[in-house]
C-alpha positions as CSV (number, residue, x, y, z in Angstrom):
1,X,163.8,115.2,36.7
2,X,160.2,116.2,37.8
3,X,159.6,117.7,34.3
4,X,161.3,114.3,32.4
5,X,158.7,112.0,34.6
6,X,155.3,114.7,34.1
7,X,156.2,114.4,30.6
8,X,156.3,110.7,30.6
9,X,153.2,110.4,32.7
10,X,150.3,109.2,30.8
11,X,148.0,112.1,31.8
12,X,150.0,114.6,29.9
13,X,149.6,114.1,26.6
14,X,145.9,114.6,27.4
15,X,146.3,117.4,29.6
16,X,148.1,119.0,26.6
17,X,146.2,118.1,24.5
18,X,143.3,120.4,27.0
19,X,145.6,123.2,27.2
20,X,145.8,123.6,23.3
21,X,141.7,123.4,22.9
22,X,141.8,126.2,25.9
23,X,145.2,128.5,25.8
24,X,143.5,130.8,27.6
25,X,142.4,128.7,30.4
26,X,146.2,128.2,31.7
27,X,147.4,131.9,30.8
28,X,150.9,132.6,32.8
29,X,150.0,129.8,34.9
30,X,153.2,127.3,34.8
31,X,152.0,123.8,34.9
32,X,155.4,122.0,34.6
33,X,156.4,123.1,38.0
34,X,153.2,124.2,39.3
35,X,154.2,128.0,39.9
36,X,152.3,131.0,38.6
37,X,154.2,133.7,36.4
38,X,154.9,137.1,37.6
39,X,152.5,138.3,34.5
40,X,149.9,136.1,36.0
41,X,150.4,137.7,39.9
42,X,150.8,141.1,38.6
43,X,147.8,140.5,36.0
44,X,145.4,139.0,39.7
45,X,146.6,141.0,42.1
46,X,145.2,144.1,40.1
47,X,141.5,142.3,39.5
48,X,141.4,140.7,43.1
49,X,142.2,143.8,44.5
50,X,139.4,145.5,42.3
51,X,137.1,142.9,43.4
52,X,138.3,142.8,46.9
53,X,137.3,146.3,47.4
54,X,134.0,146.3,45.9
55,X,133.2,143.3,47.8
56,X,134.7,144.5,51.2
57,X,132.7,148.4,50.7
58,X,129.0,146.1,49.6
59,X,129.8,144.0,52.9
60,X,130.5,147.1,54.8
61,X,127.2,148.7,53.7
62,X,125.1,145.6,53.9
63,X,126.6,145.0,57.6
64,X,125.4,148.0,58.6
65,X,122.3,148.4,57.2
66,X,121.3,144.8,58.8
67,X,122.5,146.1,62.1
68,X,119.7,149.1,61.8
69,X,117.2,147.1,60.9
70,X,117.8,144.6,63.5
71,X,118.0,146.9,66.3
72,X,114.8,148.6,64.8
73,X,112.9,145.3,64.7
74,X,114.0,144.0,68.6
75,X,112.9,147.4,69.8
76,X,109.8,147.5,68.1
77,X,108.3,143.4,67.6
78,X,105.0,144.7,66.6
79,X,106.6,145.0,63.5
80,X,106.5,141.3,62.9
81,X,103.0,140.8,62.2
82,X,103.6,143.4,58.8
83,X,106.0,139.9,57.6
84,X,103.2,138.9,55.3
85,X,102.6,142.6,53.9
86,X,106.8,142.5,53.4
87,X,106.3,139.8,51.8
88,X,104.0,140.6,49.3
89,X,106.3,143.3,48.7
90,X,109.4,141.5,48.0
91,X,107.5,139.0,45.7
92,X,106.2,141.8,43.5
93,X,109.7,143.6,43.3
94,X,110.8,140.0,41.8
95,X,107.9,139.3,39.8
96,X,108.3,142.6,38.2
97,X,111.8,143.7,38.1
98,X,113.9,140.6,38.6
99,X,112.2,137.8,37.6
100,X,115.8,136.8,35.8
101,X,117.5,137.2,38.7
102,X,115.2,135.0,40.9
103,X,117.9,132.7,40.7
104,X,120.0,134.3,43.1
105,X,123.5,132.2,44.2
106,X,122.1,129.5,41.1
107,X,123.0,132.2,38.9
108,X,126.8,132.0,39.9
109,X,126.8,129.0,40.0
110,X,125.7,128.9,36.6
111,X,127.7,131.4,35.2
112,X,130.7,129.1,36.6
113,X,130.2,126.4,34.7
114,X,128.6,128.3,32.0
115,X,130.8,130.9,31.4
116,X,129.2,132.5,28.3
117,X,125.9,133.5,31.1
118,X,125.9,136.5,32.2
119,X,124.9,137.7,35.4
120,X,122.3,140.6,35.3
121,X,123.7,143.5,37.4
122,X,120.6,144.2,39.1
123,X,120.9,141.3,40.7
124,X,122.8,143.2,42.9
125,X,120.2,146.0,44.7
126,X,117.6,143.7,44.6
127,X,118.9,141.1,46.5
128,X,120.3,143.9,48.6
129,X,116.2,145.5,49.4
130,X,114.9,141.9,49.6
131,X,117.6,141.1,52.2
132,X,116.8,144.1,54.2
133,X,113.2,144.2,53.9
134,X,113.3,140.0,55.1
135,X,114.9,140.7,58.4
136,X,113.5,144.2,59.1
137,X,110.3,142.7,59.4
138,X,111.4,139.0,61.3
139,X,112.1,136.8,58.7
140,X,114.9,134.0,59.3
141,X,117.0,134.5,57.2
142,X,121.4,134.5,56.6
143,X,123.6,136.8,54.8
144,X,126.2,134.9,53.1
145,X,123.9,134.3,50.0
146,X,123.2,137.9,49.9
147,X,127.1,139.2,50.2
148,X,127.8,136.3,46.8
149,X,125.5,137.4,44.8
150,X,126.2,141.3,45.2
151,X,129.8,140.4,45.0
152,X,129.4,137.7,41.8
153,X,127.0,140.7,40.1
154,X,129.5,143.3,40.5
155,X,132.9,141.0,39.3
156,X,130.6,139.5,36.3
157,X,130.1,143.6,35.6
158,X,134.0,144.0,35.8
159,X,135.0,141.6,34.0
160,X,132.8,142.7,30.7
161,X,134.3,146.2,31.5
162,X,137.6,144.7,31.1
163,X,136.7,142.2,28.3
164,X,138.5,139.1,30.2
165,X,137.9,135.8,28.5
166,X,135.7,133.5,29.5
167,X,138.1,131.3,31.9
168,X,139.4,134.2,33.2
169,X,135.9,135.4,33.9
170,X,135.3,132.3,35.9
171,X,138.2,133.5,38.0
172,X,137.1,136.2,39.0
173,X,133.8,134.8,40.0
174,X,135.4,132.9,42.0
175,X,137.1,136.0,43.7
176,X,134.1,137.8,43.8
177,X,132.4,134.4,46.2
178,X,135.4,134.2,48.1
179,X,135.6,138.0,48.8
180,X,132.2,138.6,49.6
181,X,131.6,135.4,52.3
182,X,135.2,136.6,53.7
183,X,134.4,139.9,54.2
184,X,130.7,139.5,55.3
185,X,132.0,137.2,57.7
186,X,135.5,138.4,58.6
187,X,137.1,134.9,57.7
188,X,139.1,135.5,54.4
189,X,140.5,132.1,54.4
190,X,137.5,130.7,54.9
191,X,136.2,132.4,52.4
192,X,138.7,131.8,49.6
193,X,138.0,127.7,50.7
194,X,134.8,128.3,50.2
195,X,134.7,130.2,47.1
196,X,136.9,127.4,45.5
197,X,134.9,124.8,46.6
198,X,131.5,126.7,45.1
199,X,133.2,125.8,41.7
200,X,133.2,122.4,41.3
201,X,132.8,120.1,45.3
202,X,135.6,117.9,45.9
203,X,136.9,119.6,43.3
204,X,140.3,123.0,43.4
205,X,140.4,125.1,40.6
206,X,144.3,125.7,41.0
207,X,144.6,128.9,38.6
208,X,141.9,130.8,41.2
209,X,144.2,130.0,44.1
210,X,146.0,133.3,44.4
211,X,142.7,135.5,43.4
212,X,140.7,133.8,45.6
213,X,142.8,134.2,48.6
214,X,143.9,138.0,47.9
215,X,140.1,138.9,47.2
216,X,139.1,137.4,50.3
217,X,142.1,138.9,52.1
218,X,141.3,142.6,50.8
219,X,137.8,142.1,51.4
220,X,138.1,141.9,55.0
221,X,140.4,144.7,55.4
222,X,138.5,147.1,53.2
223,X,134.9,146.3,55.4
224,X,137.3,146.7,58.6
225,X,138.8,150.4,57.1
226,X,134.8,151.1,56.5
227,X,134.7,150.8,60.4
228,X,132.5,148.0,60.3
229,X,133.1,145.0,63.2
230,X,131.8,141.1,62.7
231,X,130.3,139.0,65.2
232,X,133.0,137.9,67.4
233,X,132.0,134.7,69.6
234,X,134.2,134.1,72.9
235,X,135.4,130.6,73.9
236,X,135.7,130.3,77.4
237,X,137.7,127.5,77.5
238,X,139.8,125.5,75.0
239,X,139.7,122.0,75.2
240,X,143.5,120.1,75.2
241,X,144.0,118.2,71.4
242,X,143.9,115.2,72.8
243,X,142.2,111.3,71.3
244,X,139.0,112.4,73.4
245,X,138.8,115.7,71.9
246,X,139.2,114.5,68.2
247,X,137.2,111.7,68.5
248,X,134.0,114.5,69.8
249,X,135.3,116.7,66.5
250,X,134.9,113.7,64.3
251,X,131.6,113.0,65.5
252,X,130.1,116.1,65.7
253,X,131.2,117.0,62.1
254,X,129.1,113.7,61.0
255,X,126.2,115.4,62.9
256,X,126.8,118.8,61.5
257,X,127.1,117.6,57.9
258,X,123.8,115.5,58.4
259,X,122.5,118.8,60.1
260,X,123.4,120.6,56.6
261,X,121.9,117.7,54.4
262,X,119.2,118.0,56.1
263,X,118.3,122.1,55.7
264,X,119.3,121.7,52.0
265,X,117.0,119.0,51.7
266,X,113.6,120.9,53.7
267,X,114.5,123.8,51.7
268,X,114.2,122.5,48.4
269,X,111.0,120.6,49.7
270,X,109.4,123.6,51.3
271,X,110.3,125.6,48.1
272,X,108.6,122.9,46.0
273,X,105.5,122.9,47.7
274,X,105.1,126.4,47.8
275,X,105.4,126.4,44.0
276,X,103.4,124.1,43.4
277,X,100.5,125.3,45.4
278,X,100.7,129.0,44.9
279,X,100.7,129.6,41.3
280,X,101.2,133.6,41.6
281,X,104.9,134.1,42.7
282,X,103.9,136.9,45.0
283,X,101.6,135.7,47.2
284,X,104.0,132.6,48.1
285,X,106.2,134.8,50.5
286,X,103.0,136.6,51.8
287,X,101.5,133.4,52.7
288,X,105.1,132.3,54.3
289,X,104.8,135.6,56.0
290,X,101.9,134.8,58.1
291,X,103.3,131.7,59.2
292,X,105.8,132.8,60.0
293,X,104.5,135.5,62.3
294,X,102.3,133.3,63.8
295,X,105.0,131.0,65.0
296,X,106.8,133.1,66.6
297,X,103.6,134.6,68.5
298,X,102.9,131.1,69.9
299,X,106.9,130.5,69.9
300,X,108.6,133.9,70.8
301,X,111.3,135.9,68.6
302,X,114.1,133.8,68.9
303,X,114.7,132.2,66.1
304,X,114.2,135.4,64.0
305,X,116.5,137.0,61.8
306,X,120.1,136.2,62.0
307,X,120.2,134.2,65.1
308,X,123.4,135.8,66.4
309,X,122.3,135.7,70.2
310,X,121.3,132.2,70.1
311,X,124.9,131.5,68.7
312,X,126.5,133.3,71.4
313,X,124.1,132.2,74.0
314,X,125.4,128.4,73.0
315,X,128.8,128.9,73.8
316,X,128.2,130.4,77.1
317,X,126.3,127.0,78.0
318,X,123.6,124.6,77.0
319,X,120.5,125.9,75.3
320,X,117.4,124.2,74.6
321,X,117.9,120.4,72.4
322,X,115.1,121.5,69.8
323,X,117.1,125.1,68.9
324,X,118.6,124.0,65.8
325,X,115.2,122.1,64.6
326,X,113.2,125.1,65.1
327,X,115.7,127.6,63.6
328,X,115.6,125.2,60.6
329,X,112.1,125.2,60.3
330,X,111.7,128.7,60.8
331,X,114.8,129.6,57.8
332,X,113.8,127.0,55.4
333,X,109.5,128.6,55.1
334,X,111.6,132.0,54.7
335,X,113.2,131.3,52.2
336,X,111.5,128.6,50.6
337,X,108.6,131.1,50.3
338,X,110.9,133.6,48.6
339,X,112.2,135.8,51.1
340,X,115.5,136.5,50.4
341,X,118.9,136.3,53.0
């Protein structure tokens, strides 16, 4: 009965008619019932796994090497006021060696919907140094860009050495985002969300399902059989599901999607400006760098690198209202300027 009616339904012909243009797209993937083939699980579980461990032994590696750094920089701050010197570095490692791979997370996303672009591998290490150098020397800055793009360069690499086709590439991409935000941030399924998300929004690539998810899944394990631990935050107390408790949720997801509308949109502004009054790339993140540092001589450290003790600090109890304004500010000239993180 359910394959009589899809047949009959008027999207079919036409979603036929897509499969024949792209055979490849739909591979050992069973759209009549909407269950993948044992070829098709054997076939992903083999390139997520692959990808899963790359991604989980970069995370495990980059994890670390932030934690060095970090621990360097808070027991020496002097080393703050050598951001604009850092700086300069960074922008002359890009202008040199990477200027096609300036794009950074662009570049996957590109390669997504483009799947005939290829990702340059070196992509990889320099995102890597630029990540490292940004917060050994106080710039605020994340990780999750850093983890997709060495994740994305390394998959695109594996999938040439394995000559997939281009939709299957595009899988794998998508594996490579959700395994590298999973493991980076020990929250596979979040990850694999994520990851399909990245593709298209509002939007599920279903064919990526499974590689997404086992990618993520393996990511995390292999950074956690690297020895490596994730920020763990402790709720005191959890609140009872009750009408006043989802009506708070539903509010404060408003707030924190107009929170994240609003950092996309200072980025891009900040990042526009500082191209359009600093000609030579390299001197943009030096001149970031100095105000930088000076903000946080007048302001403190705070809002400096990853900001993992202000996150912890905010579910013991209140912290200052302007926080989230100031860690804002303070990420979007780092980055906008062309520090990396």
């Amino acid at each position: 009965m359910e394959t009589v009616f899809l047949k009959s339904h008027p999207g079919f012909s036409k979603l036929n008619k897509l499969s024949k243009l792209n055979k490849n797209k739909f591979t050992s993937f069973n759209l009549l019932n909407g269950s993948p083939s044992i070829s098709y699980l054997a076939k992903w579980l083999v390139l997520s796994s692959f990808t899963g461990i790359l991604a989980g032994t970069f995370s495990a590696v980059f994890l670390t090497s932030l934690q060095i750094v970090t621990n360097f920089r808070e027991l020496h701050p002097w080393i703050i006021f050598l951001l604009p010197v850092a700086g300069l570095g960074v922008g002359y490692l890009y202008f040199y060696l990477g200027q096609d791979a300036e794009g950074g997370n662009n570049l996957i996303l590109d390669s997504l919907q483009e799947p005939t672009k290829r990702i340059p591998l070196k992509l990889a290490p320099l995102v890597y140094i630029g990540t490292i150098i940004t917060h050994l020397f106080g710039g605020s800055a994340g990780r999750e860009g850093t983890a997709v793009q060495i994740s994305g360069a390394a998959a695109d690499k594996l999938g040439s050495l394995f000559k997939l086709s281009n939709p299957d590439r595009r899988i794998l991409l998508i594996a490579a985002v959700a395994a590298g935000f999973g493991s980076v941030f020990g929250t596979p399924l979040a990850g694999a969300v994520f990851a399909l998300e990245f593709f298209r929004t509002g939007s599920i690539k279903y064919e990526a399902l499974f590689p997404a998810f086992a990618a993520a899944i393996i990511g995390e394990m292999v950074t956690g059989l690297w020895g490596v631990s994730h920020s763990v935050f402790v709720i005191p107390e959890v609140p009872p599901l009750e009408w006043q408790t989802i009506i708070y949720s539903v509010f404060c997801g408003i707030v924190f999607g107009i929170c994240a509308a609003l950092f996309s949109k200072c980025l891009h502004g900040v990042a526009f400006l500082f191209k359009q009054n600093i000609k030579f790339p390299p001197l943009r993140p030096f001149i970031g760098g100095i105000v930088i540092a000076t903000a946080a001589w007048f302001i403190g450290t705070r809002y400096l690198g990853l900001g993992i003790p202000v996150i912890s600090e905010a579910f013991l109890g209140p912290v200052p209202r302007w926080d989230f304004i100031l860690k804002i500010l303070f990420t979007v000239v780092t980055l906008g300027a062309g520090f990396k993180g």
